[in-house]
C-alpha positions in Angstrom: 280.5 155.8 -84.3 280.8 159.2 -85.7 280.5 160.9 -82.2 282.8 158.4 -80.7 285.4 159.7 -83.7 285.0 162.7 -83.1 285.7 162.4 -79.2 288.7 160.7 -79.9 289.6 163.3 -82.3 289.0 166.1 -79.6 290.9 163.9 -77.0 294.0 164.2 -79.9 294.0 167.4 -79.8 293.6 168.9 -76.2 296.6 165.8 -75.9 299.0 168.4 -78.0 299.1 171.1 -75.3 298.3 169.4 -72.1 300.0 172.4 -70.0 297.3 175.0 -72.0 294.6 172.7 -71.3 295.2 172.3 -67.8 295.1 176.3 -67.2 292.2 176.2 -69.4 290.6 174.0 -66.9 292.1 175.8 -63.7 289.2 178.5 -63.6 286.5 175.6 -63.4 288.8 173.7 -61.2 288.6 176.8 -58.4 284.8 177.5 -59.7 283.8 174.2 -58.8 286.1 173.1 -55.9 284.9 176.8 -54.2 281.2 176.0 -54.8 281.7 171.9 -53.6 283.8 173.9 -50.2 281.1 176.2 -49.8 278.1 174.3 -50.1 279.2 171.3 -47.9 280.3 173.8 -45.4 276.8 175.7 -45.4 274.6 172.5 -45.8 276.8 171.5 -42.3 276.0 175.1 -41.1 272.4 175.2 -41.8 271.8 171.8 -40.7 273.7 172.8 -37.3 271.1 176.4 -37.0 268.2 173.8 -37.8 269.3 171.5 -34.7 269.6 174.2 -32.4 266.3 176.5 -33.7 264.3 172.7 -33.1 265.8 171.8 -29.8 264.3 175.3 -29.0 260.8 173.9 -30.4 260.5 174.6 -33.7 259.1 171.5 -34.4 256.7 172.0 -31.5 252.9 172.7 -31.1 251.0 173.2 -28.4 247.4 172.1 -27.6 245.7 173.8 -24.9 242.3 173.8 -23.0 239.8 176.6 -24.8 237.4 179.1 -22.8 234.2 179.2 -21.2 231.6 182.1 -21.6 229.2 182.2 -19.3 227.1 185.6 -19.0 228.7 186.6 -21.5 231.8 187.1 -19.8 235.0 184.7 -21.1 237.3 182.9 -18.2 240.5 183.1 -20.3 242.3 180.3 -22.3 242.3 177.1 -20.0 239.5 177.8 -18.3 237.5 174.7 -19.1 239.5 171.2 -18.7 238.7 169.2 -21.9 241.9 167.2 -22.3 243.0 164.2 -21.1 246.2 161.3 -21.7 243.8 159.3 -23.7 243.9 162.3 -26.4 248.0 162.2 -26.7 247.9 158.8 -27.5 244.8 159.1 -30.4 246.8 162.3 -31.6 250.0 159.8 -31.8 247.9 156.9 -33.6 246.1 158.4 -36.1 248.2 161.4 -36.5 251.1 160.4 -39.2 252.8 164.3 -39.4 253.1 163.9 -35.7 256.3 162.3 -34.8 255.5 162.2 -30.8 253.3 163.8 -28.3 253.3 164.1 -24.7 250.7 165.3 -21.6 251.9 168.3 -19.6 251.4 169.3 -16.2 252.1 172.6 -14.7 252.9 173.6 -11.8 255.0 176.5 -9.3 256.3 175.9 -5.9 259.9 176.0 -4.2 262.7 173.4 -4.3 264.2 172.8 -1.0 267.9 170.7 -0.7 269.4 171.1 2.7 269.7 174.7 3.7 269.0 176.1 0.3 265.9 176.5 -1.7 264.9 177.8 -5.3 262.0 178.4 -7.3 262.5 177.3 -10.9 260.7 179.4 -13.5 259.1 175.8 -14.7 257.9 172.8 -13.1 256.8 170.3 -15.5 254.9 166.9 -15.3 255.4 164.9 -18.5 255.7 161.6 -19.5 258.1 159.4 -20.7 258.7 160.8 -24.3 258.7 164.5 -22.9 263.0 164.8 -23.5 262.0 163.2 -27.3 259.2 166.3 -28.0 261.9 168.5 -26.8 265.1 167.4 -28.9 266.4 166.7 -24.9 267.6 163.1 -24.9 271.1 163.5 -24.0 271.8 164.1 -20.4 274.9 165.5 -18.2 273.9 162.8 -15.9 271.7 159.7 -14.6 269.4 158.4 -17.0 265.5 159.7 -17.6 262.6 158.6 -16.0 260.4 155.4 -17.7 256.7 154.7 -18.2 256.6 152.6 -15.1 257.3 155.6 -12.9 254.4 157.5 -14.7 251.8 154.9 -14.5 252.9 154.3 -10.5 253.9 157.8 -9.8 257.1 157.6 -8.5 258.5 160.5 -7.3 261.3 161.2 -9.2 262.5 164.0 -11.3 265.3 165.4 -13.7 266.3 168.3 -13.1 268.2 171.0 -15.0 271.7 172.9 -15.2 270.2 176.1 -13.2 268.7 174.5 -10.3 271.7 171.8 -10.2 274.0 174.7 -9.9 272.1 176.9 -7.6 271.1 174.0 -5.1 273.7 171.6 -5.3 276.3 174.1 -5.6 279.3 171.6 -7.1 277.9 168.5 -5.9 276.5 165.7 -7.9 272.6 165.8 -7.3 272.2 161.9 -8.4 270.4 159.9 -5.6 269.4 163.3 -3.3 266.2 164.2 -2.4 264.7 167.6 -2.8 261.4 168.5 -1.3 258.7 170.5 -3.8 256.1 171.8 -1.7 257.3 169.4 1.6 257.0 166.4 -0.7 260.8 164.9 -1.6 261.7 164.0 -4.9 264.5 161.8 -5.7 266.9 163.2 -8.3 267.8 160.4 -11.3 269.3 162.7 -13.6 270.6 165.8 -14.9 269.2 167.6 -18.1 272.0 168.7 -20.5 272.6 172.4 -21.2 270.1 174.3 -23.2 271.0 178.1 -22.5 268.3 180.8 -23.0 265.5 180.2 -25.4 265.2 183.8 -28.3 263.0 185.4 -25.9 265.9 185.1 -23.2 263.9 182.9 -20.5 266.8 180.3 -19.3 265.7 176.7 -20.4 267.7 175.1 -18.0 265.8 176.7 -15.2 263.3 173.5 -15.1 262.2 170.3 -13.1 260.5 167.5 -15.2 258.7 164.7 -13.4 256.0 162.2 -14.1 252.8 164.0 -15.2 251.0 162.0 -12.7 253.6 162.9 -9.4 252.8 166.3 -10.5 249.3 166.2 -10.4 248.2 164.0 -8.0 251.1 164.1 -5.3 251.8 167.8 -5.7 249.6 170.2 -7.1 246.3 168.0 -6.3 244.6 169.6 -9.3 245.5 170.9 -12.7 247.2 174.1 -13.4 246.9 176.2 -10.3 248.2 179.2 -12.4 244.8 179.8 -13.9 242.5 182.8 -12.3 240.0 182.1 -9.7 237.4 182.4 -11.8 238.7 180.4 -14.4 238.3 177.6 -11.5 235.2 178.2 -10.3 233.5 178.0 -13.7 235.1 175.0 -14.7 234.2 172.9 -11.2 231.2 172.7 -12.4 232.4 170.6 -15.5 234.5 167.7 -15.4 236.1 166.1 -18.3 234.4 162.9 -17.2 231.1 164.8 -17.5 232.1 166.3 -20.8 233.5 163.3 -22.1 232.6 160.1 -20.5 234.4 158.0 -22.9 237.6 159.7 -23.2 238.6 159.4 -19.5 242.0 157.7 -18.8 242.0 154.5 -17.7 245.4 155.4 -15.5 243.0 156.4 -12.6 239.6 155.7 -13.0 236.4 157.0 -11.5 235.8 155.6 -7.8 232.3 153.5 -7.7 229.5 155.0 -6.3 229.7 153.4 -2.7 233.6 153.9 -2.8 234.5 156.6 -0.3 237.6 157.8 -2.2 237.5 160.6 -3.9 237.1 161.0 -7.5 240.2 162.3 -9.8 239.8 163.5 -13.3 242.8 162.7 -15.5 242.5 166.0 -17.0 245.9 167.7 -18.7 246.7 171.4 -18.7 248.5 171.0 -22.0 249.7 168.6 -25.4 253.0 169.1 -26.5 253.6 167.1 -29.9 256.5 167.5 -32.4 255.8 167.4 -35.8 258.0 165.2 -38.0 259.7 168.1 -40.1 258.8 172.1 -39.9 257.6 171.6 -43.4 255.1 169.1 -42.1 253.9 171.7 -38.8 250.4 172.6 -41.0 249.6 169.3 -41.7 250.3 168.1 -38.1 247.9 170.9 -36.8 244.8 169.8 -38.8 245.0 166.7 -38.2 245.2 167.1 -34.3 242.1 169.3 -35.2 240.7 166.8 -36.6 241.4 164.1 -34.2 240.0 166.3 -31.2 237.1 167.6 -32.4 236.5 164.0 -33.2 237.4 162.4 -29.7 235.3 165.7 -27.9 232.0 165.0 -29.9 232.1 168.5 -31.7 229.3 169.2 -34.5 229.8 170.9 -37.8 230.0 175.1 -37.1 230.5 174.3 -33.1 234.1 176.1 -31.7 236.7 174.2 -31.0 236.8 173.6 -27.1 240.9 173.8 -27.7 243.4 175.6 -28.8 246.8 175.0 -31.0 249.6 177.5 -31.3 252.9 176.9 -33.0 256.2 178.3 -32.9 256.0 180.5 -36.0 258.2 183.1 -34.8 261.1 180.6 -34.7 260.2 178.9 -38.3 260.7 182.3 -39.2 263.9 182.4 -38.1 264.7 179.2 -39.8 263.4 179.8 -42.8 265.2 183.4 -43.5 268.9 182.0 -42.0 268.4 178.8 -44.6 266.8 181.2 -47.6 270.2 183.8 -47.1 273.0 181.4 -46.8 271.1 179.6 -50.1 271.4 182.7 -51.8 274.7 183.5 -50.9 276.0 180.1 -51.9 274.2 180.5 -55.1 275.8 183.9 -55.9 279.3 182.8 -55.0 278.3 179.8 -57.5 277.3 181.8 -60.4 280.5 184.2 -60.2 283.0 181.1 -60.2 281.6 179.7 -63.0 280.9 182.4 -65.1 284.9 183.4 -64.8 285.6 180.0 -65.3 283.2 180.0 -68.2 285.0 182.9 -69.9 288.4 181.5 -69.4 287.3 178.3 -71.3 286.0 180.6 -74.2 289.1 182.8 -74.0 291.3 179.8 -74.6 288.7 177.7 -77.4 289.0 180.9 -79.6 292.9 181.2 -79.1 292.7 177.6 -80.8 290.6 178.0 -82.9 292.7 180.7 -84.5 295.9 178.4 -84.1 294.5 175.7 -86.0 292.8 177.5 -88.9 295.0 175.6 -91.3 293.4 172.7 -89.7 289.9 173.0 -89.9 290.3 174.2 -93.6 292.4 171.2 -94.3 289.6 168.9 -92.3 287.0 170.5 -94.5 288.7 170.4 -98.3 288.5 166.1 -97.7 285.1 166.1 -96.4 284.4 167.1 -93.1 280.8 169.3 -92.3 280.5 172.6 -90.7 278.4 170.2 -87.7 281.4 167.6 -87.9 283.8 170.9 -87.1 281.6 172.3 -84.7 280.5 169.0 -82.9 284.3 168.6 -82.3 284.8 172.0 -80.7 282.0 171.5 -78.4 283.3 168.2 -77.3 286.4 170.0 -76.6 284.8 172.4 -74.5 282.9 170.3 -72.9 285.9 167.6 -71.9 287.9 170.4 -70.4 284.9 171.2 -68.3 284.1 168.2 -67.2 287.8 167.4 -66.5 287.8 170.7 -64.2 284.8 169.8 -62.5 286.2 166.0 -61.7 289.1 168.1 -59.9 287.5 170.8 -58.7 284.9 168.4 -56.8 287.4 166.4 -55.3 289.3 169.7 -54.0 286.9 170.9 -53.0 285.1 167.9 -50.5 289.1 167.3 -49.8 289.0 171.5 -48.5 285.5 171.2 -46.5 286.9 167.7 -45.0 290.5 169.9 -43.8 288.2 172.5 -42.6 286.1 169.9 -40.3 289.4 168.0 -39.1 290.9 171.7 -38.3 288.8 174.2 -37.6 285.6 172.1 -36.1 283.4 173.5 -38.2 280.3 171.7 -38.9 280.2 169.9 -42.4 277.7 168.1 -44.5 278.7 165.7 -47.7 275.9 167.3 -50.3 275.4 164.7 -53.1 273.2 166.6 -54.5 275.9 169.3 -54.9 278.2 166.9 -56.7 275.7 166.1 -59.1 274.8 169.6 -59.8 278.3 170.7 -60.3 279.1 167.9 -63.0 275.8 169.3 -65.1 276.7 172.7 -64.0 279.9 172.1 -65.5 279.0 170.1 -69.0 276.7 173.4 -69.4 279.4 175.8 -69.0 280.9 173.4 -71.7 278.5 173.9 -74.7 277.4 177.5 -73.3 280.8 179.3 -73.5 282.4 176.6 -76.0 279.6 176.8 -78.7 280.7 180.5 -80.0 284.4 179.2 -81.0 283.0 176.1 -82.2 280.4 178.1 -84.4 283.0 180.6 -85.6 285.3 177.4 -86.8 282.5 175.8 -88.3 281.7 178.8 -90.3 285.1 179.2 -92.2 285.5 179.4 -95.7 287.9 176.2 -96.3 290.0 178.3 -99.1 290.8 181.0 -96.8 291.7 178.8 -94.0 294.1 177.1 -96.0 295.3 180.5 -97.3 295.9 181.5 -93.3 299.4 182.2 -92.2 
């Protein structure tokens, strides 16, 4: 009851010079509408340099095959085939940092449309959640490929902005066939634009078919980029000899009497996204984990794989988000410290106005904490009152800014609640020295004051 008196009392009194106290408030008011502005705009702006940093692969990691040594000489990274489908989908089961996962086939050869012909810096044979991995799902056209064309390897491809441009030359590419390698492709859709990846290759420069098109129609055998001798010293393994119980179940092993020839579902890579950047160290040991599991590997034996990650680009995200957080955060802290003073400039002003007051207030009764409880509460109204305005202003500002200027905007709640303790702080910190210097008067000279 005595605080709720004492509120009303403070309420009284800012009520006698409204116009002061709404200048008092005006420096919170711009503090708080400027940080609300800033930080809506920036939380828009990071979350738009996140977005474009993962549609790069960010979020990516990459499994590849490991090396053979024989002789004491090493074939190079994939020169031993030890991954198959059947890994993606343990690596999506029992992998919960993983969000989804995809086989990938690689591959080199010329496009051929009429007259004209081009050769794409990437050929890739995926499946169906490849355009998920890769932050792709919206096309320019058509619609992507489905699990039924992997599983009966349907020769069909997307392709992207590049090769639409440099084979089709204006026309719509929806329906045509292309040939790769004399063997036509039917063209269902149209990849939307990517632009250059940050070491400048062009991402749009790609075909992406069914893995098993690739491998089995096509190329006839798994990366054909690898060295010769990478080749020869892997024939000697399968992965069905490796791994017997691993083998995919999408082609399997012809019988012993059959006079088809056998083909290994073996993958030249594993391209998983991870469900946040944050969760990209988790996600790799447990795909570790998971393989070296599924490929029978003792304690203290090498991995027969390999797992790289996009660090260079988390980087990248991590500086751009850590500098435009410290730039909001300075802006911040100036606003409100100005505001801050302004408050105190104006609480000692009336505190000197109403000496006569607090000596009066004190000769029938009242405590130094009753005179400096009311002061604070003051303070503390005035800020909050700012901050009510200043955060409406300022998500009214960053909304103007969106509807105008197209700039990309995020509604931080977080931000809102911040500013509203941000601004009860500012309250008691740069209200408590007036408050203290009225609560310390001697009551005779106060009344004595002129």
């Amino acid at each position: 009851m005595k605080i709720l008196r004492t509120l009303f009392t403070a309420l009284r009194a800012l009520r006698r010079n409204p116009m002061r106290a709404l200048l008092t408030t005006l420096g919170i008011v711009i503090g708080v509408a400027a940080v609300i502005a800033m930080m809506e705009i920036g939380r828009g702006s990071s979350e738009s340099i996140r977005t474009s940093i993962s549609s790069m692969g960010a979020n990516n990691i990459m499994v590849r095959p490991g090396t053979v040594t024989a002789s004491g000489v090493s074939f190079g990274s994939g020169s031993i085939k030890t991954l198959v489908p059947a890994d993606c989908e343990a690596i999506l089961r029992e992998c919960p940092a993983v969000r989804c996962v995809t086989p990938l086939i690689q591959a080199r050869a010329q496009l051929v449309y009429a007259s004209r012909n081009w050769v794409p810096s990437s050929i890739y044979g995926a499946s169906e959640t490849y355009l998920d991995v890769r932050d792709w799902t919206e096309l320019s056209e058509g619609e992507p490929f489905t699990e039924h064309d992997v599983r009966t390897a349907n020769r069909v491809c997307l392709l992207g902005q590049t090769i639409v441009r440099e084979l089709f030359q204006g026309e719509s590419p929806l329906g045509k066939e292309i040939r790769v390698k004399n063997v036509p492709f039917r063209v269902i859709g149209v990849l939307s634009s990517k632009g250059a990846n940050m070491i400048g290759m062009d991402q749009d420069d790609i075909l992406v078919a069914p893995w098993t098109s690739i491998k089995y129609r096509l190329s006839g055998s798994s990366m054909s980029m690898v060295n010769q001798s990478a080749n020869t010293a892997s024939s000697s393994r399968s992965p069905g000899d490796l791994y017997p119980a691993s083998a995919s179940g999408l082609y399997p092993a012809a019988s012993s009497n059959s006079t088809l020839a056998v083909r290994f579902a073996n993958i030249d890579q594993i391209y998983a996204s991870a469900v946040s950047s944050a969760a990209i160290p988790d996600a790799i040991s447990q795909i570790a984990s998971v393989l070296r599991e599924r490929h029978r590997l003792q304690p203290g034996q090498p991995d027969d794989f390999q797992i790289r990650d996009m660090t260079e680009m988390l980087k990248v995200l991590t500086a751009t988000t850590t500098l435009m957080t410290n730039l909001l955060l300075c802006v911040a802290f100036i606003s409100l410290v100005v505001g801050g003073v302004g408050i105190m400039n104006i609480m000692l002003v009336s505190v000197t106005e109403r000496t006569r007051e607090i000596g009066l207030r004190m000769a029938v009764g009242a405590r130094a904490r009753d005179i400096l409880r009311q002061f604070l509460i003051e303070s503390v109204v005035l800020c909050l009152a700012g901050g009510a305005i200043g955060i409406l202003l300022g998500h009214g500002g960053s909304l103007l800014v969106k509807q105008f200027l197209k700039w990309p905007v995020a509604t931080s709640p977080g931000a809102i609640l911040t500013a509203v303790v941000v601004s009860a702080t500012v309250g008691v910190v740069f209200g408590f020295y007036p408050a203290w210097k009225a609560s310390r008067m001697d009551p005779i000279e106060a009344l004595r004051y002129e």
